[in-house]
N, C-alpha and C positions, 0 to 999 in steps of 0.2 A: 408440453406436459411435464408438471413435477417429476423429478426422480422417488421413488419409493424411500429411498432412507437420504439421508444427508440434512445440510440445511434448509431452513423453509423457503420457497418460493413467492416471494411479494409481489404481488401485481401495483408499480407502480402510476401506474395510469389513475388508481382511486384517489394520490394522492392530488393528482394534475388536477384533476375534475374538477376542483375549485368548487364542487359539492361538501357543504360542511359534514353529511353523515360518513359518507365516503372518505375523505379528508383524513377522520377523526377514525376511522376504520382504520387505513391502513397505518395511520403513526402507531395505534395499538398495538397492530404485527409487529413493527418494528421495534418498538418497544420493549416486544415481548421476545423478541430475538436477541434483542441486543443488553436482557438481564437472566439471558439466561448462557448460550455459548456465542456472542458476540459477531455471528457468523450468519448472513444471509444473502438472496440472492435476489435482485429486481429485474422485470419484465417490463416491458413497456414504456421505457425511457425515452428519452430524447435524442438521444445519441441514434442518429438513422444505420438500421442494416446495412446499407453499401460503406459507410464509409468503416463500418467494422471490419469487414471481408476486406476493404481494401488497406486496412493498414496491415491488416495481417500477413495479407499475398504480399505488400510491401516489406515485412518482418522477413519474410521465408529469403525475397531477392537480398536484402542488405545481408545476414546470415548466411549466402550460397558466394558470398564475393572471396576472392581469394586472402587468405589469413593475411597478405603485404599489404594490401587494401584497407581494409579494416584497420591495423595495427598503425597506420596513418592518422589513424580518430582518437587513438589509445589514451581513454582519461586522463593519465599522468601528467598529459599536457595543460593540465588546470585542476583548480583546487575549489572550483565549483560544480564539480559533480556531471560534468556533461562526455558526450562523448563513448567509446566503446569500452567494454570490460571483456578479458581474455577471460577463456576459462579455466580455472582453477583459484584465482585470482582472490578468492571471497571463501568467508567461513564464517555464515551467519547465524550458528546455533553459540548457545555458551555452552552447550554440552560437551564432552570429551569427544571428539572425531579425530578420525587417524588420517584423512585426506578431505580437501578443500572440495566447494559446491560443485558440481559436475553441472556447468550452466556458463553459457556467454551472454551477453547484453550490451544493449546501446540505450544510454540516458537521451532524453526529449526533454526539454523544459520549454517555460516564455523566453523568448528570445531580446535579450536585455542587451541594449547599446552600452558604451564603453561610459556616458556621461548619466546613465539611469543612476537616483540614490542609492537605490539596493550594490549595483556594483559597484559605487565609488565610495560605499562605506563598507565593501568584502563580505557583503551579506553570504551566507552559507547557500546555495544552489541558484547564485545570481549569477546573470552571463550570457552572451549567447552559442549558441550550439556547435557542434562538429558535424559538416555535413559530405558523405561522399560522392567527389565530383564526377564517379562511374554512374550515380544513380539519376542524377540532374535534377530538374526542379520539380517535375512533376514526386516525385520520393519527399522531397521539403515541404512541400505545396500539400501531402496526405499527412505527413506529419502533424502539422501545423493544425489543420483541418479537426483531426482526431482530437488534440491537445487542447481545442477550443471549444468541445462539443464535451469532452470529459469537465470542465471545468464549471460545464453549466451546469451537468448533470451532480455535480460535486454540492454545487450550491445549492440546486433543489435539492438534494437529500439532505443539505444543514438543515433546511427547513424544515422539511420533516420529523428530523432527531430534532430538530428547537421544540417544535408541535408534542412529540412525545415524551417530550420534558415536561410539559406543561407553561409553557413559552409560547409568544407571539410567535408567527414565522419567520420575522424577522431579526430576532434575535442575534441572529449570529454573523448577520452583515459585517460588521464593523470589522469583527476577526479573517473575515473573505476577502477584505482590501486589500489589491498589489499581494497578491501571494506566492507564498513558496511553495512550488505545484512541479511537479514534473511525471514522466511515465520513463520506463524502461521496456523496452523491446526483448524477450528473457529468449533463447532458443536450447534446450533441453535434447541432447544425444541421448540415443538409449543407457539407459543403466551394463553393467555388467551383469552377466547372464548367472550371477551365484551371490554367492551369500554378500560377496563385498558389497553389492547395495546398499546395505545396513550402513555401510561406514564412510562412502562417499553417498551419497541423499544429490539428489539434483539441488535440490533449496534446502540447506537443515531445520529441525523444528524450532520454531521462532512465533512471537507477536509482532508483530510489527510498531514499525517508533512512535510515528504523527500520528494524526487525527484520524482522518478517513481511509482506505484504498479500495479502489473501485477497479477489477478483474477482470480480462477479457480473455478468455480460454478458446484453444482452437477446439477441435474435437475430442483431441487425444487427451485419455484422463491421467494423473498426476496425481493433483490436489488431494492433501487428504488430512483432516482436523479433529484431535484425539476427541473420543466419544466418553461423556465423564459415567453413562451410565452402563454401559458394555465393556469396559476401560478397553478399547480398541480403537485403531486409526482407520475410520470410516470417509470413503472416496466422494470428493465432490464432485457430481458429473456432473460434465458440460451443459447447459442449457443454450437452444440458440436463441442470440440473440442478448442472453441475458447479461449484467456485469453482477461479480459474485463482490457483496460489500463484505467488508472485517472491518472492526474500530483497532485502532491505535489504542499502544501506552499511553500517550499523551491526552486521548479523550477519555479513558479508563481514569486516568488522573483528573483530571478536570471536573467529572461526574461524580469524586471521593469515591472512586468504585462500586458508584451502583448502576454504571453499564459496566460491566465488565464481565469476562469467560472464565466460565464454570471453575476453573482452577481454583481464581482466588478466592473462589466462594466456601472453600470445604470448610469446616470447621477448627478442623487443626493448623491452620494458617494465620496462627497468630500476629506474628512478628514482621517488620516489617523487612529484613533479612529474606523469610520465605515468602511472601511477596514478589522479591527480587527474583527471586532462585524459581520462581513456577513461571514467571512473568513471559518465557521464553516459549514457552513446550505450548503449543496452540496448534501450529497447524506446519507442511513440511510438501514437498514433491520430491515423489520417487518414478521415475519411466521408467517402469518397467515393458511398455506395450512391445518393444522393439522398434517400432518408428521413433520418428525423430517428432519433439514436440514444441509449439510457440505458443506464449502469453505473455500476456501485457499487462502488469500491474500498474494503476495511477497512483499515486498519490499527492493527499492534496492538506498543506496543514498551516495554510493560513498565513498571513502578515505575520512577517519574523520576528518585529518587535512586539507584537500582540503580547501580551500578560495573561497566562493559563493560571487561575485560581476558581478554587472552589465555588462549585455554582451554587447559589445558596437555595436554589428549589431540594440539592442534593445535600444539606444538612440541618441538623435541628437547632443547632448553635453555633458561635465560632469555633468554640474548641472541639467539634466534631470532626473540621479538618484534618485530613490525613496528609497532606504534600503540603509545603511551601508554594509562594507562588515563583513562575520561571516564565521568558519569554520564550516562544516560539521554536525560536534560532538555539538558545542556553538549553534547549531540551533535545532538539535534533541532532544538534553537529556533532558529541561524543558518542552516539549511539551509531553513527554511519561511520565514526573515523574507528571505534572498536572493530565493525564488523572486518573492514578492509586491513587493518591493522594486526589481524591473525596470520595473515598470509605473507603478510611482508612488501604486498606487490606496488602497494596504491598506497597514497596519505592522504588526511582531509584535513587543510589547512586547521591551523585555533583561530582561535575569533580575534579581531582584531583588538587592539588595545583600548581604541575609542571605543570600544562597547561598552 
């Protein structure tokens, strides 16, 4: 059952149906989701209930292992993004905060051999994984699982946004090649019982960088994404079953900003400075419940050397362009070396010079 306020509820299934009314239905929801607050939420996917629950319970066991354990995976040990992240560690608002994310994590990607292109040309989140040898294989084995069921479900939903572009479905294939895809494992301690919530935030208000992210929330709520017409931060409840989608910077770019949330829509947003400056304030988690809480964001943004330029169903001429064009990799890696780079804890390597 929809929640009463929040974002809309898409029954992906219509878009499965491979029924052209249906089909052409739900790209229109989405559509119309994704020009107006960038934010919604699909049912009916592919991704099977069991293996949901079971990465999750798997989330709760690798989070419950002793801090010595964990700090054995500790990111630092590579410059590909894989591996555990302590808490405090990250400061992903560009807004003024006085303490770092109250939130620990473990990165999941494809798991890339030492002789794959991608790693032997230092692509950004190329590599394979950090796995704990307390957990065994059967923890690798859902991992992996989960990571390969997000991927497809990633792809059907390009399809869809191609669809509600007014695009074949296939469109967007070519950018789905060998991708830079990975998921984070997030585990959220209660908030402080007073006002400092306000100043440490589990996740701070942010857009997120790439293309797609696709949500997997336990029960406990958090999530919550500024309302432009209430101007209030309004709660995204859980749905079971459901993945909660948001576009990226990087697709807000790609579409010259006509997918894009409500922010940059105001009219007073001239410049491409304020742009910048709104680009951030989207959406944030606060736990306040007093339990402890788990979600698993994917994301999913594509062949790193892929070229993001203006789509031209999204302008009336060349010079309507608003961005350059940028690959993939040139769009991601300063946006994730920023956020880690507030804290001091973690670096993400620069790109290599053959790039």
């Amino acid at each position: 059952m929809a929640p009463a306020r929040g974002p809309p509820v898409i029954d992906f299934a219509d878009f499965l149906s491979g029924d052209e009314h249906r089909v052409q239905k739900c790209a229109q929801e989405i559509r119309e989701a994704c020009m107006t607050e960038g934010f919604f939420q699909i049912i009916n996917h592919t991704a099977p209930s069991s293996v949901m629950k079971e990465i999750l319970d798997m989330s709760k066991e690798f989070f419950n292992l002793p801090l010595e354990d964990k700090m054995k995976l500790d990111k630092s040990q590579n410059a590909y993004n894989r591996g555990y992240q302590r808490v405090g560690s990250q400061i992903i608002s560009k807004e003024a905060q006085k303490k770092p994310d109250l939130m620990e994590g473990f990165y999941v990607g494809r798991e890339l051999p030492p002789d794959h292109p991608q790693v032997e040309a230092g692509k950004f989140g190329s590599g394979p994984n950090l796995w704990p040898t307390k957990l065994g294989q059967p923890f690798r084995e859902t991992c992996m699982l989960y990571l390969q069921h997000m991927i497809e479900v990633a792809e059907q939903l390009l399809k869809a946004l191609a669809v509600s572009l007014g695009y074949e479905k296939n469109f967007f294939d070519e950018f789905c090649k060998d991708p830079m895809t990975f998921y984070k494992m997030l585990h959220y301690p209660p908030a402080p019982p007073d006002d400092a919530a306000e100043l440490q935030q589990g996740l701070g208000s942010h857009r997120d960088f790439g293309c797609v992210t696709l949500l997997l929330q336990d029960g406990v709520p958090g999530l919550e994404y500024w309302d432009k017409t209430s101007k209030e931060w309004v709660p995204v409840q859980p749905v079971k079953d459901a993945l909660v989608v948001n576009l990226g910077n990087m697709f807000m770019q790609w579409t010259n900003d006509q997918y894009v949330p409500f922010l940059l829509r105001l009219e007073s947003l001239r410049s491409k400075a304020d742009r910048v400056r709104y680009s951030s304030v989207v959406h944030r988690v606060i736990n306040t419940t007093g339990a402890e809480r788990y979600s698993i964001p994917f994301n999913f943004n594509g062949n790193p050397d892929f070229v993001i330029s203006c789509l031209e169903k999204c302008r009336d001429k060349a010079e309507d362009e608003k961005y350059s064009p940028v690959t993939v990799e040139d769009f991601i890696r300063p946006q994730y070396s920023a956020t880690y780079g507030r804290t001091g804890h973690y670096e993400v390597a620069p790109a290599t010079a053959e790039k």
